[in-house]
N, C-alpha and C positions, 0 to 999 in steps of 0.2 A: 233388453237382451233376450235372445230365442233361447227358449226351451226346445229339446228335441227329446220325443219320448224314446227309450232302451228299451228291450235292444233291437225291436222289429222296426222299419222303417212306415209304421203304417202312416197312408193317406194325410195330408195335414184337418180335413173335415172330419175324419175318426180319430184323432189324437185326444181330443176333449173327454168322450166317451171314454178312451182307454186309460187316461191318467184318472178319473173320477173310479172307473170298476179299480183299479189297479189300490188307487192311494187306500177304498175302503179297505180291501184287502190285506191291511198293513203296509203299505209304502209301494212307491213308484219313484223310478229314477228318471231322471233327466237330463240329457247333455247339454251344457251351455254353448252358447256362440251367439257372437256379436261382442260388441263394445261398451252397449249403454250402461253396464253396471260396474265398467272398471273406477275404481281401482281393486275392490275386494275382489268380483269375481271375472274371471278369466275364461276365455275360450281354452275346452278342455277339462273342465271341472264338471263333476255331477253332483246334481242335486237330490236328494231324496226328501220325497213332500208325501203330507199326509192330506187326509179330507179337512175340508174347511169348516168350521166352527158357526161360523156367523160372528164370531166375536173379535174381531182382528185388534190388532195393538199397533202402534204405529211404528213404525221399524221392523215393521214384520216383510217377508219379499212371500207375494202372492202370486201364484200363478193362474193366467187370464188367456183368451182370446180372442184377439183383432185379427179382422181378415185371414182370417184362415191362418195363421200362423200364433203358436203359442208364447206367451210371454212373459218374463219372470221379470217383476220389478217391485220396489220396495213402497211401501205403506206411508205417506205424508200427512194423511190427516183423514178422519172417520169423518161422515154423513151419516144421516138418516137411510138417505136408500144408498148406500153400501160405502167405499175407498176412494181416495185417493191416491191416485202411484205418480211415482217417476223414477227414472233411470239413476243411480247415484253420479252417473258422469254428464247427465243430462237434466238438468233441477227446473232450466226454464222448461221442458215440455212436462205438460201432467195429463194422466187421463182421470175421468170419472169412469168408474168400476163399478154397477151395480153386485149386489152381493150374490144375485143368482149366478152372476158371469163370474165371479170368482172359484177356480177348478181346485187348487190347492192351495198350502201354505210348505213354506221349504221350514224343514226341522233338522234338513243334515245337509254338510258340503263335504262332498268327498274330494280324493286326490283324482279317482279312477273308476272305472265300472268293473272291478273287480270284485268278489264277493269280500275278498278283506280290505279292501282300500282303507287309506286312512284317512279319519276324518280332520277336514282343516280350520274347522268354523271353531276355533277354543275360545276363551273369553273374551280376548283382547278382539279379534274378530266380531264377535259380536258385540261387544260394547262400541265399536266402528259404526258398525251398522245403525244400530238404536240412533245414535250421537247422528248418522246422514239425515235420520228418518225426522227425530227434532227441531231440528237448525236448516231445514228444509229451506225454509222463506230464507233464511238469512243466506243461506249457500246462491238460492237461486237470485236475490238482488248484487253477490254478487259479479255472479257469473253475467248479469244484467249491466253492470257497471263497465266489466272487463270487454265485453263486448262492444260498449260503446265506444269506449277507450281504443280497440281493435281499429272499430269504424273512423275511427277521429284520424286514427296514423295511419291509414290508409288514405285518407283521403287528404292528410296534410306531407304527408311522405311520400312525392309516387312514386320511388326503391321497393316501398314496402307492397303496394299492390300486388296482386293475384294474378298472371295471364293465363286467360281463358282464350282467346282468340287463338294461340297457335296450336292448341289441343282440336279446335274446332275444323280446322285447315289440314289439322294432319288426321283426322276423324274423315273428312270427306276426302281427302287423296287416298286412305285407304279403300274407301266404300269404292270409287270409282278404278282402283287398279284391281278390287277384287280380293286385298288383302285383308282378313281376319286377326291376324298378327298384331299386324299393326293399328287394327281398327280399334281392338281393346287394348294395346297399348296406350293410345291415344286416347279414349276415353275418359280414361282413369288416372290419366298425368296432371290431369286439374280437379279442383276439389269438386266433388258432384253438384253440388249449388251452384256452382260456377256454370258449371259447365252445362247444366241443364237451361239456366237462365240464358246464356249467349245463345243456344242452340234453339231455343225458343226464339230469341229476337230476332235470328237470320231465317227463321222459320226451316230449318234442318233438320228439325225432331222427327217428324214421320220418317225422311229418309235411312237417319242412325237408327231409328229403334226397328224398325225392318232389317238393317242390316245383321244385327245386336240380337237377332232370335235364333234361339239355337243354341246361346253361348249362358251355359250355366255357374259360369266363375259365381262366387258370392258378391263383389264388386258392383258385376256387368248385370250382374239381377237386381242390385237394389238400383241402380241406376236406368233400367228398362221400367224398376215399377217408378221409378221418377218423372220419367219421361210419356206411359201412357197415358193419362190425364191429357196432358196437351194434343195429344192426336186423335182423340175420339168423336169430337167434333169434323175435324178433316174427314175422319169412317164416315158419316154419316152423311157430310155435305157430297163426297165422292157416288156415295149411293143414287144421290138423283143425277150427277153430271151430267151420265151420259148420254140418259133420254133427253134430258134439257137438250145435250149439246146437237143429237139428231134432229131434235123437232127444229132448229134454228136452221141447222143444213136444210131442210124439207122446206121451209120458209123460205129463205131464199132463193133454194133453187127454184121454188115454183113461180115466185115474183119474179124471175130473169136479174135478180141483183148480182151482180158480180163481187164476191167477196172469199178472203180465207180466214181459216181459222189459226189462231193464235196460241202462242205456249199452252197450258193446262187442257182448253178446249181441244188441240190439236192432239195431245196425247192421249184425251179422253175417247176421242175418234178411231185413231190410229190404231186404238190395240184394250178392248174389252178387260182387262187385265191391268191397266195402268197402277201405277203405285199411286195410291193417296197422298196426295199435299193441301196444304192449308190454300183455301183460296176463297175470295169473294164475289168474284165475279167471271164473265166470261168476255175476252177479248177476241174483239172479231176485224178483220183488215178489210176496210173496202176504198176505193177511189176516191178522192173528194167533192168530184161530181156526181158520185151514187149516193154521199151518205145522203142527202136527204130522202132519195128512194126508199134506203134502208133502214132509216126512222119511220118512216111511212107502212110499213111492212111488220113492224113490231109493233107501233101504235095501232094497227089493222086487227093484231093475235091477242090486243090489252095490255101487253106493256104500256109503261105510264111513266115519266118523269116523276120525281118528288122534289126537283128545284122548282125554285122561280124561273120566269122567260128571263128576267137579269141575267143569271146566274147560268142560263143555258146560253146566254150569248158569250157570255165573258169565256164557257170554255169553248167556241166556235172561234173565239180570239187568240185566246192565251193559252189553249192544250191541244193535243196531239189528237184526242178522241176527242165527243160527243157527250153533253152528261149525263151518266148513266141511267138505266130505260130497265125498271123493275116490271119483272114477269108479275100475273095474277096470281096471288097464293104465294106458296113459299117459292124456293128460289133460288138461284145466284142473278143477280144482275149485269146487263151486257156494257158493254162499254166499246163503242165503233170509232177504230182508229182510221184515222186518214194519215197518219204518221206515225215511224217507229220513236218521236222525240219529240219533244218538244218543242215549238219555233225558237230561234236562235241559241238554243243548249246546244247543234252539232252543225256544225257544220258542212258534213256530211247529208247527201240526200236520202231518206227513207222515206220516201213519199210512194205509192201504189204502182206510179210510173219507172222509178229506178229501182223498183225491185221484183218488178212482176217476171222478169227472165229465173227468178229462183222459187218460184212457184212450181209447184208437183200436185198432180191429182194424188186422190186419198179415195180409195170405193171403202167402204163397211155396211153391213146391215141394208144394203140394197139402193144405196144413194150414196153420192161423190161429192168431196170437198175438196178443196183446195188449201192446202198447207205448206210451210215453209218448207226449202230443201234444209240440209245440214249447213250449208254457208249462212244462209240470212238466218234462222234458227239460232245458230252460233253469236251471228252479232249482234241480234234482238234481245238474248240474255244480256250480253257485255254491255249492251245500251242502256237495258233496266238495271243491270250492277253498278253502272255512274256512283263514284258515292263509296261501293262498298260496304252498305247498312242491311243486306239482304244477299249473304253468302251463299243462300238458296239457286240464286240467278246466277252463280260463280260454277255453282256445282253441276247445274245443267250445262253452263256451258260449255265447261272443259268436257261431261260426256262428249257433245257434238263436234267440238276440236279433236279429239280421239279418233273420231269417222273420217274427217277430211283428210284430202290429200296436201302435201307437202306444198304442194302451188297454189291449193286455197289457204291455207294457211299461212305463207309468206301476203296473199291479197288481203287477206285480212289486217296484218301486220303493217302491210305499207295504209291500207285505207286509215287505219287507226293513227298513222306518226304523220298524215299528211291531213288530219284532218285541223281547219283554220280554225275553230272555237276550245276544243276542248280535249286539245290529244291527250295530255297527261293523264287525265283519270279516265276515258275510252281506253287507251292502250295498259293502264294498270288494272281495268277492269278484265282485259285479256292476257297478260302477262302472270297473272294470280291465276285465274282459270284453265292456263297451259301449265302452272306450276303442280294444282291439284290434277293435272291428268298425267305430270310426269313426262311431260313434254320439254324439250328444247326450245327459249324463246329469248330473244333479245331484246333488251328494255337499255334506255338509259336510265343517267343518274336521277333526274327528274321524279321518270318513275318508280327506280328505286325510293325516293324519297317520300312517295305520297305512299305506296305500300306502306313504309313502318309506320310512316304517322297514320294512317291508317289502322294497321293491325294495333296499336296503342291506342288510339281513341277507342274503338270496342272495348277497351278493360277500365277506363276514365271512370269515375265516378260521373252517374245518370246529367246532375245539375251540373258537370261542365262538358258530358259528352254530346248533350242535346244542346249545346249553345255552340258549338263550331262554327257555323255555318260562314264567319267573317274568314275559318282558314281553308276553307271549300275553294271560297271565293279568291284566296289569293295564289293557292295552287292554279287554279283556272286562267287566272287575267293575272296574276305578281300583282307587282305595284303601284298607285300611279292612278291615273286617272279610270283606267279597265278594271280596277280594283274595285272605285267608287261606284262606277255603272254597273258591275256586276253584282257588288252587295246591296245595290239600293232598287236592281231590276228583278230578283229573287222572289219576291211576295211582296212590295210595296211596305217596308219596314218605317214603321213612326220616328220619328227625330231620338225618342226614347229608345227606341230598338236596336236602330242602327247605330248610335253611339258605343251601346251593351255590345254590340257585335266589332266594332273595333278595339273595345279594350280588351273584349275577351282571345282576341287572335293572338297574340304574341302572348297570352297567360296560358292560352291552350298550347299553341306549341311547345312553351318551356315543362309544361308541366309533362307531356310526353317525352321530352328529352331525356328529361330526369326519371324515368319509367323503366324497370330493370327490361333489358332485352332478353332473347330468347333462341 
């Protein structure tokens, strides 16, 4: 639970200093907030603590600090070099306290920060206390227990599960209409674990937590310190992008390769300023008559394969790009598509030839590339959202749906419901994407129906979320024999595999039926 020093609002880095001159003084008061020590204390209550002793008692509530914010929690067990604390409503987490780090010890709970407030800590209160501070282990096995028990009917109930996927949908329909409202509404409609964790998966965390600055709710702040850890890495990989992504333009254009630049790369060019997203590589579009040009041209600069020649034929076979070609030193690695898919996943053409009429020069920094217009941009997302496991690719794309006009966006809509392999989940990869941009869009039942089960498998528990793959495959092909060739042409699945993937289809779907809606 946070301490907040009375009554001056100083600095959280001088609060330390002030409660220490304060407590020798004869006492320092404190305002509570947070939750970790309910049920005794409450947001609202002040504390008055004196200096520290060195001699603490267990059951004593210490006050300490972590990262720059001060902390009051009670005493579980003495060391050598100093405490153990934990939160009374919180048993499994405990910190070590050295004894230097220890600022005070609370001797009074008042009602108020009035000079006569009344004090609320009488005996029964404190014998509460002691009694938390004792039965610590016992408290915290069972909270260890209850917890599993949580996890067990969650994961045997799925009424009972969590949704976090429609917080995550309506978190980027906000960010993308520009609504702050709704952004922290939406945030904070699912339980922050939740909601942190899905937002990491879809790799959305950079985008929310840029959104999310500026907004000092107490909520939106514990949930921005939840979420910066994941995005620091993205800062940092973003720092080298853009020369990487230059010196790649410069390369190319001085071999005469004809090529453009791809999602991240492309935004990295476009606009000095880009917002960081998580990425590992760099996607670059050339013909598939050039790409060996254009291997040639990297391997020229010291990019270097780390496959085997196996392994670089088989993606000359079976993928859309080239296997990826590591710079010297650090890096993001390139990956040279000759296709926006993969051979027979669309049926649709994205090959260099049927999309080069959506190609736009790009000048920056004294050299020009070539990057997608807003149409092929648009369905370059909706192609890498197939699937719906990377809401990242959803949320770019309804930006770029947002740009278009009325008549590309109907061409998109027919290209998607006419395409012969894989309309259902093409067109609900763009039906979701016009939903988060607040667009008008027309889907069938179909797609309705891979949407929920969709938006439900994001909330599944891990060990049956990551085995769907048999009901991928039957939304794709249905029944039947297109069913068998599709789940057994996916990755080349073992007799073991592919059987796990037919029992699990019909176990997966029931078990999202039964998945509270939203």
């Amino acid at each position: 639970m946070r301490a907040n020093a009375l009554p001056t609002p100083a600095p959280l880095h001088d609060r330390a200093d002030t409660v220490l001159r304060l407590a020798s003084n004869g006492g320092a008061r404190l305002a509570m907030s947070g939750v970790s020590m309910l049920p005794l204390f409450r947001e609202g209550m002040v504390l008055r603590v004196k200096a520290y002793d060195g001699k603490p008692r267990i059951g004593d509530v210490v006050v300490f600090r972590r990262k720059d914010v001060l902390t009051a929690h009670r005493v579980v067990a003495v060391t050598f070099r100093g405490v153990r604390t934990s939160g009374d409503a919180q048993p499994l987490i405990v910190e070590e306290v050295a004894h230097h780090e220890v600022l005070a010890v609370v001797e009074a709970v008042l009602a108020g920060n009035e000079p006569d407030a009344r004090r609320i800590d009488g005996a029964y209160f404190r014998w509460r206390g002691r009694l938390f501070g004792h039965l610590h282990s016992q408290l915290a096995a069972l909270a260890r227990i209850r917890a599993l028990l949580a996890r067990a009917a969650e994961f045997a109930f799925p009424w009972q599960r969590p949704r976090a996927q429609p917080a995550l949908v309506g978190a980027l329909a906000a960010i993308v209409g520009n609504d702050s409202t709704a952004l922290a509404g939406a945030a904070v409609s699912a339980p922050s674990e939740r909601f942190v964790d899905i937002a990491g998966r879809h790799r959305c965390e950079s985008a929310i937590l840029e959104a999310l600055r500026g907004n000092e709710d107490g909520p939106i702040v514990a949930l921005r310190q939840q979420l910066a850890p994941l995005v620091r890495k993205d800062a940092a990989i973003a720092m080298m992008l853009r020369p990487r992504v230059v010196a790649l333009v410069r390369m190319f254009s001085s071999a005469g390769v004809p090529f453009a630049l791809l999602k991240g790369g492309a935004r990295s060019f476009r606009s000095a300023g880009a917002q960081a997203h998580a990425t590992c590589d760099l996607d670059v579009f050339v013909a598939s008559d050039a790409l060996d040009a254009a291997i040639a041209t990297l391997r020229r600069a010291g990019y270097t394969f780390r496959s085997s020649e196996e392994l670089q034929l088989h993606y000359r076979r079976r993928h859309h790009h080239a296997a990826p070609l590591y710079p010297p030193g650090l890096g993001p690695s390139v990956e040279l598509h000759t296709s926006l898919a993969r051979p027979g996943t669309l049926g649709t053409r994205t090959d260099w030839e049927a999309l080069a009429q959506h190609l736009e020069r790009v000048d920056s920094e004294g050299e020009t590339a070539y990057c997608f217009d807003g149409f092929a941009s648009a369905l370059h997302y909706a192609i890498h959202g197939i699937g719906l496991e990377r809401l990242r690719d959803i949320f770019f794309c309804a930006q770029y749906l947002r740009d278009l006009s009325e008549a590309e966006r109907s061409q998109l809509h027919e290209l998607a419901a006419n395409d012969a392999i894989d309309p259902v989940r093409l067109g609900a990869s763009l039906a979701l994407a016009a939903q988060v941009a607040g667009l008008p869009w027309k889907s069938d039942a179909r797609i309705e129906r891979y949407l929920r089960w969709a938006s439900r498998r994001a909330d599944m528990p891990s060990a049956l979320r990551k085995r769907t793959s048999g009901v991928e495959a039957w939304f794709v092909a249905g029944c039947g024999m297109k069913f068998a060739r599709r789940i057994m042409e996916s990755d080349g699945p073992t007799p073991t595999q592919l059987a796990g993937r037919v029992l699990l289809t019909p176990l997966a779907l029931a078990y999202a039926a039964g998945m509270r809606p939203c």
